[in-house]
C-alpha positions in Angstrom: 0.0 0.0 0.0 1.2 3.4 -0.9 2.4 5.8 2.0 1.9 9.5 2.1 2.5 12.0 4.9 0.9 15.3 4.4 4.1 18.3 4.1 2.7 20.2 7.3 6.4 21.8 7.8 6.2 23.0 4.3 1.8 24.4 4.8 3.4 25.8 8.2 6.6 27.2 6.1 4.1 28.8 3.7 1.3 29.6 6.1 3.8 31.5 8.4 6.7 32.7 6.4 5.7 33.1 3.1 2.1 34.4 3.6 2.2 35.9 6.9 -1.1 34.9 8.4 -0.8 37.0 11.0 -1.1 39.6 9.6 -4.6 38.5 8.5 -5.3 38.5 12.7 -6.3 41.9 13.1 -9.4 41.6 10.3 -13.0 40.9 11.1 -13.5 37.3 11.1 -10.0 36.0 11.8 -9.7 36.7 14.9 -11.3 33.8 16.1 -8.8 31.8 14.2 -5.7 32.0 16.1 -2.4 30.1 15.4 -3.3 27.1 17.7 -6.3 26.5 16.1 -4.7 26.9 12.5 -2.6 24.4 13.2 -4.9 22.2 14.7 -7.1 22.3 11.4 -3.7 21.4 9.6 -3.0 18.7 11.7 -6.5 16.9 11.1 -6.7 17.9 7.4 -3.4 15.3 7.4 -5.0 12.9 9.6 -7.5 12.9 6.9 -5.8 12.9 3.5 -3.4 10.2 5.1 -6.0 7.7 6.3 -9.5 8.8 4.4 -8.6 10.0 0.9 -5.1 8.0 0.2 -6.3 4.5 0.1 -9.2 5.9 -2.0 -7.0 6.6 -4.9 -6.4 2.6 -5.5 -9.8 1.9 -5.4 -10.8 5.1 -7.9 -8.3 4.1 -10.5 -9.4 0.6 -10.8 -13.2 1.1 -10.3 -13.9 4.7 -11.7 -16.6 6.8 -11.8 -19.7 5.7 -13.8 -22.5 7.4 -15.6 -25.6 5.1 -16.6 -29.0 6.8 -17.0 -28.1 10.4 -16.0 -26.8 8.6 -12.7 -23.4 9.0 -11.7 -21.4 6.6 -9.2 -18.4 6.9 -7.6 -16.1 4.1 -6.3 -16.4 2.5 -3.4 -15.6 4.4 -0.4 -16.1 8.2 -2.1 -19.1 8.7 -0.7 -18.8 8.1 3.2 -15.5 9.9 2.8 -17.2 12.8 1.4 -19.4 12.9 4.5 -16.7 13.5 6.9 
C-alpha cells in the first residue's frame, strides 16, 4: 500500500513565512482563528488525507466513476468519505 505524509512543515513554512497569516489577525473574522487552532485544522486535514482519501486513490483508479442513466457513481468508499 502506498504511503503518504501530508508536508505540514512545508503548509506551516508557507502559512507562516511566506504568507504571513498574522497579519490577517487583526481583520473581522480572523480573529477567532488563532495560530493554535490553524494548526490544529492542519493537523487533522493530514489525519485525513493520510488515512480517508489516500487509500481511496487505488480503489478510484481501478473502479472509476460511472454514468448510466443520467446517474453517476463513484467508487467504493467516495461517498462516506465525502461525508466526513
Amino acid at each position: 500500500m502506498p504511503i503518504y505524509k501530508a508536508p505540514l512543515r512545508e503548509y506551516r513554512f508557507l502559512l507562516n513565512e511566506l504568507l504571513d497569516v498574522s497579519q490577517y489577525a487583526s481583520l473581522p473574522g480572523f480573529a477567532d482563528a488563532p495560530a493554535d487552532l490553524v494548526d490544529a485544522i492542519l493537523e487533522e486535514a493530514a489525519k485525513l488525507t493520510e488515512e480517508v482519501l489516500l487509500p481511496l486513490n487505488q480503489i478510484g483508479d481501478r473502479e472509476g466513476c460511472k454514468l448510466e442513466n443520467g446517474v453517476v457513481t463513484t467508487p467504493k468508499g467516495f461517498k462516506e468519505a465525502y461525508k466526513l
